[in-house]
Backbone of each chain as ProteinMPNN parsed JSONL, in Angstrom:
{"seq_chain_A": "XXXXXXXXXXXXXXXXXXXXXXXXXXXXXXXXXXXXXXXXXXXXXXXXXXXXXXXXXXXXXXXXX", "coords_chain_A": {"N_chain_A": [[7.652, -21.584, 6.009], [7.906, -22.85, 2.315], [8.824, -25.084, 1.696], [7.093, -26.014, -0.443], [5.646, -28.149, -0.178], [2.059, -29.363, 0.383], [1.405, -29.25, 2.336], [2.077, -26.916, 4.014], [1.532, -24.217, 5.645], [-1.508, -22.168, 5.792], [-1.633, -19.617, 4.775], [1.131, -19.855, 2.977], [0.167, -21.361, 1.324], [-0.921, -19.542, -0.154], [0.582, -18.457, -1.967], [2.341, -18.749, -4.609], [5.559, -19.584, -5.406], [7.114, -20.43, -7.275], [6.065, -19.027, -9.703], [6.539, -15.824, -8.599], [9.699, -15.938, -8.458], [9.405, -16.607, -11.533], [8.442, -14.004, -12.168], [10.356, -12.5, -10.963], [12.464, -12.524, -12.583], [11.813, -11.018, -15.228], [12.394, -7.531, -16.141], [11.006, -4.654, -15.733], [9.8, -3.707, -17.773], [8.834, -5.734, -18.802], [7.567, -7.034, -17.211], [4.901, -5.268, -16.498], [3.967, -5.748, -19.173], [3.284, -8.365, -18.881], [1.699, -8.276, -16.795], [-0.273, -6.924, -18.436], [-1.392, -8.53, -20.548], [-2.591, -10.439, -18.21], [-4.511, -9.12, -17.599], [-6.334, -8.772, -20.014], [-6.432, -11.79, -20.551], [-8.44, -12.532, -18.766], [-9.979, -10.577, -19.041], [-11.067, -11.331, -21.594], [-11.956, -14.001, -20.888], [-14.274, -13.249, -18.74], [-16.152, -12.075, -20.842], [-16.01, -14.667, -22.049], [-17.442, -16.27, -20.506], [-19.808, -14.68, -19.539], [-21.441, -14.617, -22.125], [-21.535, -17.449, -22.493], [-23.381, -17.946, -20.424], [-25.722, -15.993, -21.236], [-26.0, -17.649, -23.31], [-26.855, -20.105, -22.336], [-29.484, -19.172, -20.843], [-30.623, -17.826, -23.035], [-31.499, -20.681, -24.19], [-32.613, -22.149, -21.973], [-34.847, -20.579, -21.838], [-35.918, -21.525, -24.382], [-35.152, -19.805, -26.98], [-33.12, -18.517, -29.58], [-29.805, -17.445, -28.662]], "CA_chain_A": [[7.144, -21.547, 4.65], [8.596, -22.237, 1.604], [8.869, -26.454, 1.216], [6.429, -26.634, -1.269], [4.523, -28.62, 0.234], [0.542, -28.689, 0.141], [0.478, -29.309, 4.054], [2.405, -25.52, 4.702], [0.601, -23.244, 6.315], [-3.022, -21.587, 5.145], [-0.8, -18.73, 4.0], [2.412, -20.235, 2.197], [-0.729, -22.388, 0.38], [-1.833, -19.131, -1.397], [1.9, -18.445, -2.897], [3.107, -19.831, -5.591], [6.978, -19.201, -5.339], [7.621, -20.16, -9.234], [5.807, -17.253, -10.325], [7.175, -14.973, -7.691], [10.651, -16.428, -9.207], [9.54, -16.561, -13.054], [8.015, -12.373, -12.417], [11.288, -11.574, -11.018], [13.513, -12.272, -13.327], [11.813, -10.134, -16.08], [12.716, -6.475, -16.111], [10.181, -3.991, -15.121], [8.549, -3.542, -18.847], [8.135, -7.335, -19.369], [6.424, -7.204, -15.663], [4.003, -4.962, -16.968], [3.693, -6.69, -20.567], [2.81, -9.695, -18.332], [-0.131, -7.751, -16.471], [-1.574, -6.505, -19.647], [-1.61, -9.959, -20.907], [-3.28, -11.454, -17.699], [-5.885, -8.335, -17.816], [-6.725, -9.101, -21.033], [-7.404, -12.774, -20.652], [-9.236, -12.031, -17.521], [-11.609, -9.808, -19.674], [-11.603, -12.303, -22.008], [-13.07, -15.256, -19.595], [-15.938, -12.824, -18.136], [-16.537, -12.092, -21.509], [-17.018, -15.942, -22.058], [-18.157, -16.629, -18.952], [-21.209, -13.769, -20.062], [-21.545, -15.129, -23.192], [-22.394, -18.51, -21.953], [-24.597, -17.602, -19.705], [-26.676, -15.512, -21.895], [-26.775, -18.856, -24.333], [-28.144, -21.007, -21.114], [-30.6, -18.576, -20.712], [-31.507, -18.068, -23.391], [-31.658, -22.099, -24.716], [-33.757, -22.502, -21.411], [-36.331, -19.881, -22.231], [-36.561, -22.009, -26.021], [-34.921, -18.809, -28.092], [-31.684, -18.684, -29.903], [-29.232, -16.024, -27.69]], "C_chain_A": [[8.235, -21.963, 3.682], [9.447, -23.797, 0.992], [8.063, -27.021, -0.408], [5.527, -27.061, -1.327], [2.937, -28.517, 0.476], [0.156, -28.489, 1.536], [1.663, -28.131, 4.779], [1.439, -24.883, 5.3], [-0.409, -22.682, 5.138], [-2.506, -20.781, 3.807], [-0.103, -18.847, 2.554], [0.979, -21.249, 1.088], [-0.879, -21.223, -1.197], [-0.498, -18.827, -2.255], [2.652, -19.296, -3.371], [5.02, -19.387, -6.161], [7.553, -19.485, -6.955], [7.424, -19.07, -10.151], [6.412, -16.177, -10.307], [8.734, -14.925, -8.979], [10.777, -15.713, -10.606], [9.406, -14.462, -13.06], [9.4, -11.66, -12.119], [12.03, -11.435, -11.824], [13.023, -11.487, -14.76], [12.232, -8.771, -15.262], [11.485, -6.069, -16.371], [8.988, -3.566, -15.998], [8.321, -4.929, -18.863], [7.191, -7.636, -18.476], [5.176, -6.797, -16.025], [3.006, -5.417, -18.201], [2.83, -7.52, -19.848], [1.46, -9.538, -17.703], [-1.279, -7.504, -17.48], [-2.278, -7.683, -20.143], [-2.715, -11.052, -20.041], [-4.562, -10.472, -17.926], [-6.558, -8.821, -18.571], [-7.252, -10.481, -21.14], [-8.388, -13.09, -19.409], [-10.445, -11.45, -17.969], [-11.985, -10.693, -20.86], [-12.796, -13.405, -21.949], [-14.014, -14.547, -19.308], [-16.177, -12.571, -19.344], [-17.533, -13.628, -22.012], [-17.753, -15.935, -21.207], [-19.79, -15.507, -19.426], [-22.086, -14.562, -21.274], [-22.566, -16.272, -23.291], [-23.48, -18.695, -21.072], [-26.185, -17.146, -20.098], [-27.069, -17.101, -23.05], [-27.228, -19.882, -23.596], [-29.502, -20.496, -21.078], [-31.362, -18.478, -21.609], [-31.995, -19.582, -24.597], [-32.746, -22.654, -23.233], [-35.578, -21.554, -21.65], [-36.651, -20.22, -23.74], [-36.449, -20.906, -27.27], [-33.424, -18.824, -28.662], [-31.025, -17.23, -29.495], [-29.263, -14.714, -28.798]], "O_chain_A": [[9.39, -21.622, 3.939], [10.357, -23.798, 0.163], [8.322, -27.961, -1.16], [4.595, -26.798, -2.087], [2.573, -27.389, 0.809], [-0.834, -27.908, 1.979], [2.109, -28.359, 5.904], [0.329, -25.415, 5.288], [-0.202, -22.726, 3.926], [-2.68, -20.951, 2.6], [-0.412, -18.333, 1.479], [1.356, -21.714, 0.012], [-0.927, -21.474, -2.402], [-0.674, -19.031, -3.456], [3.352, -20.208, -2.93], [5.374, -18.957, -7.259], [8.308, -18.75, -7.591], [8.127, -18.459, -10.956], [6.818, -15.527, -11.271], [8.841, -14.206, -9.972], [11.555, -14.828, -10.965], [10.108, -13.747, -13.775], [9.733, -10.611, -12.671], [12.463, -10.302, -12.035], [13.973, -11.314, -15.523], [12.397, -8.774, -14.042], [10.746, -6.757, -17.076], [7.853, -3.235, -15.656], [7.115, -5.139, -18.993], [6.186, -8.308, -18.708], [4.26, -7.618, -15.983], [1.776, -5.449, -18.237], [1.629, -7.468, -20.114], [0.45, -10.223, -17.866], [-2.493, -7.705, -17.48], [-3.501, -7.822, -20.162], [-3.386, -11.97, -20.514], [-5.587, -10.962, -18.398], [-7.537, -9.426, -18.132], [-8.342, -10.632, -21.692], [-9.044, -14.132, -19.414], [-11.586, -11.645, -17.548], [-13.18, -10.806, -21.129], [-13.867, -13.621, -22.518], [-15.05, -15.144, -19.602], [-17.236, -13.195, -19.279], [-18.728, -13.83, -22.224], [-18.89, -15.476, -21.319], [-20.841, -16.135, -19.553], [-23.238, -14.983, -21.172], [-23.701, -16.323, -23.765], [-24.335, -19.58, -21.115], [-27.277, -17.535, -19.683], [-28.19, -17.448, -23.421], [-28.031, -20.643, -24.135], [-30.506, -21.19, -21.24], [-32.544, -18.808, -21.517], [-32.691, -19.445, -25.603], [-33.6, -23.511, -23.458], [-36.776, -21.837, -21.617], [-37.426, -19.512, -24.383], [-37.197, -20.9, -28.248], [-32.572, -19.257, -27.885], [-31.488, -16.142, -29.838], [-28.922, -13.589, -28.434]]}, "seq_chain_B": "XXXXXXXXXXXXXXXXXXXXXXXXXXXXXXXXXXXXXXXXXXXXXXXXXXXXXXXXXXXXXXXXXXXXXXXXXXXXXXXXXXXXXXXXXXXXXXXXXXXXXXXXXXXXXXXXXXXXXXXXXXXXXXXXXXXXXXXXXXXX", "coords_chain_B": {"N_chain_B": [[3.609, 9.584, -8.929], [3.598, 5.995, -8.803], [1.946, 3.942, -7.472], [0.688, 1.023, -5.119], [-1.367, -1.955, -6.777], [-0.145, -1.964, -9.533], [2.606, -0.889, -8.728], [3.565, -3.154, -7.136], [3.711, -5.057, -9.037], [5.381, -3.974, -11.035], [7.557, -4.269, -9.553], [7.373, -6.972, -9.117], [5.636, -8.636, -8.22], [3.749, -11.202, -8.774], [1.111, -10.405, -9.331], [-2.321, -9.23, -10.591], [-3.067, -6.381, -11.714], [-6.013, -4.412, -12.475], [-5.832, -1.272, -12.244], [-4.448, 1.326, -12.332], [-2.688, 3.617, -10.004], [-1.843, 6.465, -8.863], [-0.249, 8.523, -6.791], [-0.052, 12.281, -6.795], [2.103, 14.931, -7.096], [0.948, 17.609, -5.12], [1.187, 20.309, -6.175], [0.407, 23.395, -8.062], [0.806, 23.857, -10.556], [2.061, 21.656, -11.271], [-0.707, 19.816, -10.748], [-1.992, 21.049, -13.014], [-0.212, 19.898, -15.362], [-0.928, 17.409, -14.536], [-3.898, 17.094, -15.199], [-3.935, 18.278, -18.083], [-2.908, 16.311, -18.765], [-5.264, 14.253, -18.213], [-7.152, 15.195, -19.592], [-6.401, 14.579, -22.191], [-5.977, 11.676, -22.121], [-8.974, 11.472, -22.151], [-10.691, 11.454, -19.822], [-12.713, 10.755, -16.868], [-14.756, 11.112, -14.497], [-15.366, 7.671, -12.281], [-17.925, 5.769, -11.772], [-20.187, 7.061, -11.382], [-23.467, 8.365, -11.522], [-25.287, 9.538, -14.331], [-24.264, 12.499, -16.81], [-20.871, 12.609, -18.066], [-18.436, 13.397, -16.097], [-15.878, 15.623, -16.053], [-12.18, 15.81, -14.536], [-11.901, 17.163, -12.077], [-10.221, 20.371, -10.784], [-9.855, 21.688, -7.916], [-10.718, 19.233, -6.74], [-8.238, 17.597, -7.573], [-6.175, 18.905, -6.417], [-6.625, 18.509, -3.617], [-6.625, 16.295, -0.532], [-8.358, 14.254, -1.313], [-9.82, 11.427, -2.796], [-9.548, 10.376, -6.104], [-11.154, 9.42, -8.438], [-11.049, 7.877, -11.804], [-12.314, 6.547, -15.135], [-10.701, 6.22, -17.891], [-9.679, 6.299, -21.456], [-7.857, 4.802, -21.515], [-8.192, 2.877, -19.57], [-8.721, 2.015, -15.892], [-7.881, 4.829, -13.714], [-6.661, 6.269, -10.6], [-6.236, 8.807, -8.928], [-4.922, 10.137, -6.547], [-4.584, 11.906, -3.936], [-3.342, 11.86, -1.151], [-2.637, 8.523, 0.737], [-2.188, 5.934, 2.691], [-3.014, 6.898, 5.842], [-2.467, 9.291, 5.859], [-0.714, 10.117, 4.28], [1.391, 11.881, 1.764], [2.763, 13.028, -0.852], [5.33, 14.364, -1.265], [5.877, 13.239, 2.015], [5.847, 10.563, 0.73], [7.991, 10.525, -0.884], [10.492, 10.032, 0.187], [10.46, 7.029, 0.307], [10.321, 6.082, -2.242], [11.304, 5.157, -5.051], [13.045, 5.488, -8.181], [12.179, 3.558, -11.487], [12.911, 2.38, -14.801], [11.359, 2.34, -17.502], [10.623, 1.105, -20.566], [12.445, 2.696, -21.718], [11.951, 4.877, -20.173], [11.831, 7.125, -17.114], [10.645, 6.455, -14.041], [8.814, 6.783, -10.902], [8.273, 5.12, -8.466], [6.597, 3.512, -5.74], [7.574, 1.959, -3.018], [8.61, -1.467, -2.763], [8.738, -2.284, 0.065], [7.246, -0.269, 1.477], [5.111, -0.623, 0.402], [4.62, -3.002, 1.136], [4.577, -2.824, 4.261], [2.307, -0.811, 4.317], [0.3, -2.0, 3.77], [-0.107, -4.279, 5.511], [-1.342, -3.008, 7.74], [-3.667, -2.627, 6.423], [-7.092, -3.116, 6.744], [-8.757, -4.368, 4.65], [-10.117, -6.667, 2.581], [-9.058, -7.576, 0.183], [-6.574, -6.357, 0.211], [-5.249, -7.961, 2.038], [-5.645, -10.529, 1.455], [-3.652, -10.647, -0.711], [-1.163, -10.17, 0.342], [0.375, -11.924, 1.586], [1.422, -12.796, -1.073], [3.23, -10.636, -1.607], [4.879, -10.365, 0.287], [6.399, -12.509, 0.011], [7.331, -12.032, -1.717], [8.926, -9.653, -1.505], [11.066, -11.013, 0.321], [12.268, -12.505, -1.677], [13.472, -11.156, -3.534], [15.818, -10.09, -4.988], [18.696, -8.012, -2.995]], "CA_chain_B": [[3.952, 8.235, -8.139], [2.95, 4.782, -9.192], [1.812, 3.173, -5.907], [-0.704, 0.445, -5.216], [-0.965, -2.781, -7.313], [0.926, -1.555, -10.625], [3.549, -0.773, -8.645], [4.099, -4.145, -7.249], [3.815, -5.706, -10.383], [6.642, -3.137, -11.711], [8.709, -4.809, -8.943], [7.793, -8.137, -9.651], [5.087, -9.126, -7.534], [2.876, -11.73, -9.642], [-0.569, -10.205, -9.066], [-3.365, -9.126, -11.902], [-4.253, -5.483, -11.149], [-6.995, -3.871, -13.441], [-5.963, -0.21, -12.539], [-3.074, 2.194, -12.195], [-3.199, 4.461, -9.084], [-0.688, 7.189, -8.61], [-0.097, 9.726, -6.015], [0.239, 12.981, -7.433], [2.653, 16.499, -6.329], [-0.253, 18.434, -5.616], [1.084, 21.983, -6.532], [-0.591, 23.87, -8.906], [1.821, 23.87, -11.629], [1.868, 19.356, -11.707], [-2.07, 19.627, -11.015], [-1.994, 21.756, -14.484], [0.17, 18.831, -15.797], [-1.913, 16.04, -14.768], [-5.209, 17.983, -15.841], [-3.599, 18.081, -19.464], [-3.194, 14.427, -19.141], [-6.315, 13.353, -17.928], [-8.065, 15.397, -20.88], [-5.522, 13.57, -23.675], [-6.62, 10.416, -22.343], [-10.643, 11.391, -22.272], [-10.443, 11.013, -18.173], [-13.824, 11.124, -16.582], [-15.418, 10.429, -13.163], [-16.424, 6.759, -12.488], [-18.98, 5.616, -10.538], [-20.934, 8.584, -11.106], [-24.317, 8.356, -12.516], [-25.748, 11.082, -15.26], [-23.511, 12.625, -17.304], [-19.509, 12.199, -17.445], [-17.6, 14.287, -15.158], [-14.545, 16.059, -16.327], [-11.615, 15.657, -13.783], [-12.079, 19.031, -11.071], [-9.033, 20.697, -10.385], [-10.159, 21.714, -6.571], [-10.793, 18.096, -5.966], [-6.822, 17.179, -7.584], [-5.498, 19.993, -5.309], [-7.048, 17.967, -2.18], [-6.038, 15.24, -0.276], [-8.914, 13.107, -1.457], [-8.834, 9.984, -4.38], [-10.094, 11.135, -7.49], [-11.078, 7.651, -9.454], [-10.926, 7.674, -13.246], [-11.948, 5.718, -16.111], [-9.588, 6.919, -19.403], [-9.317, 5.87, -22.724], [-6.417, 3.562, -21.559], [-8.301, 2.235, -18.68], [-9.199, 3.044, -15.092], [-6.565, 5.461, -13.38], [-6.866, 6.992, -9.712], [-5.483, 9.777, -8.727], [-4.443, 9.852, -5.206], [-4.415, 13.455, -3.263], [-2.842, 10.922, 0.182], [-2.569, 7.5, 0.809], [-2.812, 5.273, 3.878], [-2.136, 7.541, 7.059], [-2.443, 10.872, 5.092], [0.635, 10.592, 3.458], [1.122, 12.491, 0.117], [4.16, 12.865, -2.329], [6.133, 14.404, -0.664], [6.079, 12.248, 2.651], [6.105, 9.003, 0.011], [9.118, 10.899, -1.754], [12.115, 9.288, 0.447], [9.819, 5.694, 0.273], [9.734, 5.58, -3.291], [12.05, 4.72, -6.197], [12.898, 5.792, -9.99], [12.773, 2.49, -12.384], [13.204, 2.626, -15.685], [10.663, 1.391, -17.959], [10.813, 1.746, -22.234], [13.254, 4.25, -21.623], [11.26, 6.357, -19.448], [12.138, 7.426, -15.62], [8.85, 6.096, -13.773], [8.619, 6.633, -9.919], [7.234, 3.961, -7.67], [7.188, 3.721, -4.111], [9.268, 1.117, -3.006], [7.71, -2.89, -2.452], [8.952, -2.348, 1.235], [6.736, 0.435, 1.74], [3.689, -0.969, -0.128], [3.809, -3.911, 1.97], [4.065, -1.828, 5.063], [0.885, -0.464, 4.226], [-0.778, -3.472, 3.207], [-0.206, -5.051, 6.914], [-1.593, -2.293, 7.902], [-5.372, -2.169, 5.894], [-8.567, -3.957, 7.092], [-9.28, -4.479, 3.173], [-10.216, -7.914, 2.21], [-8.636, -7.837, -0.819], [-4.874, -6.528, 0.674], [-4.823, -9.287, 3.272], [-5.521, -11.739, 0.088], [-2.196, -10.395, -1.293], [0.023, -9.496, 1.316], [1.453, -12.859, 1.623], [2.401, -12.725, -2.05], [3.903, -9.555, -1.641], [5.647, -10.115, 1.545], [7.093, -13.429, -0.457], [8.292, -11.141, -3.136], [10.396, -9.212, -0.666], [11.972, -12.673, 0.841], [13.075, -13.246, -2.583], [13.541, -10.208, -4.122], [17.579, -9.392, -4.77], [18.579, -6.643, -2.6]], "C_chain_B": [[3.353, 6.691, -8.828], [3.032, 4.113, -7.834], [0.794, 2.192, -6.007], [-0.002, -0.765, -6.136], [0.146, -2.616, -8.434], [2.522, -1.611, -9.833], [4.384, -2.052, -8.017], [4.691, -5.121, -8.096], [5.336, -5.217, -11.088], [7.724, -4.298, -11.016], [8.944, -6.043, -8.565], [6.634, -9.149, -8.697], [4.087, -10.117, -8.764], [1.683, -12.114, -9.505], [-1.115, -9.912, -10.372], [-3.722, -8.063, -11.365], [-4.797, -4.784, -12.399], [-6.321, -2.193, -13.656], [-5.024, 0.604, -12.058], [-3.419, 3.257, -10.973], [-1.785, 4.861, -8.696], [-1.187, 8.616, -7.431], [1.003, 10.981, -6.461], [0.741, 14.448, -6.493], [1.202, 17.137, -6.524], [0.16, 20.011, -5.038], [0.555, 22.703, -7.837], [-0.209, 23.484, -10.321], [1.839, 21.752, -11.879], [0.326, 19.448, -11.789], [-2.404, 20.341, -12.427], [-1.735, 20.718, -15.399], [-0.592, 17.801, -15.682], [-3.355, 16.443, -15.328], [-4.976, 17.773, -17.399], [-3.638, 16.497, -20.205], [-4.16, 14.347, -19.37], [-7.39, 13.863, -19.295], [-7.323, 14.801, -21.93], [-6.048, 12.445, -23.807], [-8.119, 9.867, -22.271], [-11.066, 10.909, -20.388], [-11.594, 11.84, -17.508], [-14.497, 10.607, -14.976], [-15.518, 8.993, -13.338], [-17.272, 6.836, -11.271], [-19.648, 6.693, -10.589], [-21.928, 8.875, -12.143], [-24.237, 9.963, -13.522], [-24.345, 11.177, -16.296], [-22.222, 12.764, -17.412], [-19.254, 13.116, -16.764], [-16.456, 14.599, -15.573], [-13.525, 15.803, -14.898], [-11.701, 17.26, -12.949], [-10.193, 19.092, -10.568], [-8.734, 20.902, -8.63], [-9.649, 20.227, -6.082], [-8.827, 17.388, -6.269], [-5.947, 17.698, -6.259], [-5.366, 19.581, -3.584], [-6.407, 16.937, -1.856], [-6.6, 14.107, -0.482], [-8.686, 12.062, -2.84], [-9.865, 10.306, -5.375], [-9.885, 9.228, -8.697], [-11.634, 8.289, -11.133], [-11.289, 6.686, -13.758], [-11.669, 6.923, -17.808], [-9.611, 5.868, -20.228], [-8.73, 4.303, -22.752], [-6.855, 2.557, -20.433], [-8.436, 2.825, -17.043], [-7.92, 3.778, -14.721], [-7.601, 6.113, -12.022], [-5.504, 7.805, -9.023], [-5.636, 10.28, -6.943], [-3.679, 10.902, -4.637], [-2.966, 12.803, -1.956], [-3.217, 9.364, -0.173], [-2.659, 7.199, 2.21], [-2.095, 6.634, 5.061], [-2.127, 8.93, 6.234], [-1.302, 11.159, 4.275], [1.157, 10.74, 1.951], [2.501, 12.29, -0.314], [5.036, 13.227, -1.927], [6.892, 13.627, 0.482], [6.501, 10.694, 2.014], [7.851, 9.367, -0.701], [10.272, 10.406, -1.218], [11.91, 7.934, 0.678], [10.064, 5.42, -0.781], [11.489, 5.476, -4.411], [12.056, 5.081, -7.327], [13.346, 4.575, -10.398], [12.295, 3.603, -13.514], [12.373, 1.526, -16.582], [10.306, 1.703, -19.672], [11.627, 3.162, -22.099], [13.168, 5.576, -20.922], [11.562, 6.382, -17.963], [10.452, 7.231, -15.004], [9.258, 5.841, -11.743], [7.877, 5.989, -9.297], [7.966, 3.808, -6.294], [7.41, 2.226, -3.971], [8.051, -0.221, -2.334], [7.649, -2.955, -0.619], [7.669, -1.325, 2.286], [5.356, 0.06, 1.1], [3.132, -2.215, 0.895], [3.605, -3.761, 3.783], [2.741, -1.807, 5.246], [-0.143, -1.746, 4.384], [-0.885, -4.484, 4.677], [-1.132, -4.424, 7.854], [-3.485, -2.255, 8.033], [-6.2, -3.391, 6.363], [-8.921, -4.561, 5.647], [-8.876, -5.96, 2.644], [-8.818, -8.265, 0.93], [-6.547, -7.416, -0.881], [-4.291, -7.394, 1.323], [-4.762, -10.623, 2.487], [-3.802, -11.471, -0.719], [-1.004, -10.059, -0.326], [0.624, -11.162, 1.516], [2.283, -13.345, 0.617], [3.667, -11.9, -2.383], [5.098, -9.486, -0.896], [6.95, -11.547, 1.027], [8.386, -13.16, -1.386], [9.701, -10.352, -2.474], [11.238, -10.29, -0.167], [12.959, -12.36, -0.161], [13.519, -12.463, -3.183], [15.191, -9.704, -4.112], [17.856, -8.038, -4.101], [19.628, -5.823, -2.898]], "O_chain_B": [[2.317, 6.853, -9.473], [4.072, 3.817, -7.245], [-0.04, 2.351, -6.898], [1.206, -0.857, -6.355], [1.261, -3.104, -8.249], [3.451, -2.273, -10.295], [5.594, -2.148, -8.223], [5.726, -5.78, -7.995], [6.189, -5.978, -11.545], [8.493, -5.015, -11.656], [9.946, -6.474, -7.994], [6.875, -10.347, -8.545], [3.743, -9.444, -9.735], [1.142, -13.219, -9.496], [-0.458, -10.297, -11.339], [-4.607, -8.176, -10.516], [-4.022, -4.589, -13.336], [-6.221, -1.731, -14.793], [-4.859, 0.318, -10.872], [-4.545, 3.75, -11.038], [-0.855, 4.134, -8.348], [-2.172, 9.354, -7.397], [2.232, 10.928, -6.516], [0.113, 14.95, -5.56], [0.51, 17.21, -7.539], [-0.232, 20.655, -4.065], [0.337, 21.859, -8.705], [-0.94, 22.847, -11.08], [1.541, 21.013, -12.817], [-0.11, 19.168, -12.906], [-3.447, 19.876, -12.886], [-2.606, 20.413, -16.213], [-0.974, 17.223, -16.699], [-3.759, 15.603, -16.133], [-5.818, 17.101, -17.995], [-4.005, 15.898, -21.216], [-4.482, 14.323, -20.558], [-8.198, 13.123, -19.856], [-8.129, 14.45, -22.792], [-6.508, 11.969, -24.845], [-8.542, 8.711, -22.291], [-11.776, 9.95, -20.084], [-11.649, 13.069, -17.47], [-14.514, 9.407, -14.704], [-15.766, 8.696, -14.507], [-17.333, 7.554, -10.273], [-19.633, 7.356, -9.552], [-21.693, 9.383, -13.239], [-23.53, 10.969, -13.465], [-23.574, 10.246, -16.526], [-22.013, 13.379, -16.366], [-20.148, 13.959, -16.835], [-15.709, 13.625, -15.476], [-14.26, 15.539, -13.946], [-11.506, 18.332, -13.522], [-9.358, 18.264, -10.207], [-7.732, 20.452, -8.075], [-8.674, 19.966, -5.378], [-8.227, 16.823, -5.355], [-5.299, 17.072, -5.42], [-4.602, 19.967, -2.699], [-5.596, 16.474, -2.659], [-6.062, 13.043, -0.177], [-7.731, 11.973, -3.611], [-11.056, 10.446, -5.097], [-9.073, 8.485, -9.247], [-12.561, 9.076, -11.328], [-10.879, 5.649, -13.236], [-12.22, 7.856, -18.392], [-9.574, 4.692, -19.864], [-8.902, 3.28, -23.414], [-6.177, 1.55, -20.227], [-8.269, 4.035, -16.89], [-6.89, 3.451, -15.311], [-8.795, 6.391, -12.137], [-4.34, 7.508, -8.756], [-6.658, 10.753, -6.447], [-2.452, 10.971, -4.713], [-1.835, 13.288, -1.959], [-3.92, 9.027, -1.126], [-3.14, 8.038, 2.971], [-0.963, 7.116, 5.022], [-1.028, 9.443, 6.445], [-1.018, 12.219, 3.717], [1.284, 9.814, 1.15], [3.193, 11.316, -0.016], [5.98, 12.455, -2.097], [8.073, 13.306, 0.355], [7.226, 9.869, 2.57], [8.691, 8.496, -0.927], [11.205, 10.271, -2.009], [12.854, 7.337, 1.194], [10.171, 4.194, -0.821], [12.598, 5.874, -4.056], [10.923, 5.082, -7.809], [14.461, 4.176, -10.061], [11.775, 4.719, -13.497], [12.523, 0.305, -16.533], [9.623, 2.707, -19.876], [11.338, 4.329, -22.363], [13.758, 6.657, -20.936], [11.491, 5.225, -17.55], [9.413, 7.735, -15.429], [9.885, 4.854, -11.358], [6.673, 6.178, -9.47], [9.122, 3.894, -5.88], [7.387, 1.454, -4.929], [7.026, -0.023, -1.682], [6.735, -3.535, -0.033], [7.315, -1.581, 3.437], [4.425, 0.731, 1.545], [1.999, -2.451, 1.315], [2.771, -4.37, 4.453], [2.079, -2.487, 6.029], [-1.088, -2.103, 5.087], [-1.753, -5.351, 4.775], [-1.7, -5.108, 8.705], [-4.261, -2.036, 8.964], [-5.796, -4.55, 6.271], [-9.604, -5.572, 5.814], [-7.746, -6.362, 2.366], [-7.902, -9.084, 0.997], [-5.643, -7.884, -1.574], [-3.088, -7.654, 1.297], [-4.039, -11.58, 2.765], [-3.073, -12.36, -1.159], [0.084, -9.648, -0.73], [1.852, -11.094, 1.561], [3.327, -13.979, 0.771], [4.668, -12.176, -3.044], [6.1, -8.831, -1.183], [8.082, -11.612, 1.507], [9.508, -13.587, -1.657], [10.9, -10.398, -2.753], [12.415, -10.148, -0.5], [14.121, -12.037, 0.085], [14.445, -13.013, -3.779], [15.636, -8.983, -3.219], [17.335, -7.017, -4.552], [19.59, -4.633, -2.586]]}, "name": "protein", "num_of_chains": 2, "seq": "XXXXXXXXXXXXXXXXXXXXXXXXXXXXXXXXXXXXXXXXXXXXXXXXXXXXXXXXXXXXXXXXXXXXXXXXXXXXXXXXXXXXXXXXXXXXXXXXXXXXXXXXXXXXXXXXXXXXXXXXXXXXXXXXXXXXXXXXXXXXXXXXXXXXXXXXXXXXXXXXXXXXXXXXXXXXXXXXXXXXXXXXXXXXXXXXXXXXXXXXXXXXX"}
C-alpha cells in the first residue's frame, strides 16, 4: 500500500493518506472542530438532498412544494 | 471514557462520526455523576417509541449500552464494550489527551483498532483500513 496509485489494492483504494496526514497534524481540539464541521455539512446535504426531493415530487404531482 | 468513533477522530483518524460513545466507571458515586449530566443536557432514550425516557440508573449500573439523544446530540453510554470489557479493564488501554484545557480520557487508537478487526459490523470493516493507516502514520 501506500503508492498512490489507483491500481493498489481494493483496500489502500478506500484511504486517502492526505487526509490521514492533513488530520494528524492538527491537535486534538482542531480534530474535533473538523468533525463538527463535516457533521454539519453532512446534515446540511440530507437536508438538501430532502428538500429536493420534496420539490420533484411535488412539481410532478403539478403543486408548488 | 471516550471510545468508539470520537475517539479516533481525537487521535486523528479522518472519519465523520455523528455520535459520542463513552464507557462509563460504573460505581454508584460516577453513575450519580453521569445521571446529573445526562439531565443538564435533556438526555432521553432513543429509539423508543411513546413518551421520552429519562436515563434509568439500574440500566447505567449494568453492563448493557444505554443510547441517548441530548440536547448536544446523540451520546451512548456504554456499561462494556467488545468482549465484556468495562472501565476498568479499558483503564491500562486508554489515554488522557488534552482538549480546551480539559483532561479527556480515550482509549488508545491501538486498542480501538484491535477491536475493530475483531467486529462482524459492516460499517467497522468500512473503516478499519483508515484506522489501521492512521496507526502506520501516526508519530509514536
Amino acid at each position: 500500500m501506500g503508492d498512490g496509485s489507483v491500481n493498489d489494492s481494493t483496500e489502500s483504494a478506500l484511504v486517502d493518506e492526505s487526509l490521514i496526514d492533513a488530520m494528524l497534524a492538527l491537535n486534538p481540539e482542531e480534530r474535533l472542530r473538523q468533525n463538527d464541521r463535516m457533521v454539519r455539512t453532512v446534515l446540511l446535504l440530507r437536508q438538501g438532498f430532502e428538500t429536493a426531493k420534496a420539490t420533484m415530487k411535488a412539481g410532478r404531482d403539478g403543486r408548488e412544494p | 471514557m471516550l471510545v468508539g468513533g470520537l475517539a479516533a477522530v481525537v487521535q486523528g483518524a479522518p472519519i465523520t462520526t455523528f455520535d459520542v460513545d463513552i464507557v462509563h466507571h460504573r460505581t454508584a458515586e460516577n453513575v450519580h455523576r453521569l445521571m446529573m449530566f445526562l439531565a443538564a443536557v435533556g438526555a432521553r432514550y432513543r429509539n423508543r417509541p411513546g413518551q421520552p425516557l429519562p436515563p434509568n440508573r439500574n440500566a447505567l449500573m449494568g453492563p448493557s449500552h444505554s443510547l441517548f439523544v441530548t440536547n448536544l446530540g446523540p451520546l451512548d453510554a456504554l456499561g462494556a464494550i467488545e468482549g465484556g470489557a468495562d472501565y476498568h479493564q479499558l483503564l491500562p488501554l486508554s489515554m488522557i489527551i488534552t482538549v480546551a484545557g480539559r483532561s479527556l480520557r480515550v482509549l488508545s487508537l491501538e486498542t480501538i483498532v484491535a477491536f475493530k478487526r475483531l467486529s462482524t459490523d459492516a460499517k467497522d470493516r468500512l473503516r478499519l483500513p483508515v484506522l489501521e493507516e492512521v496507526l502506520r502514520r501516526k508519530p509514536k
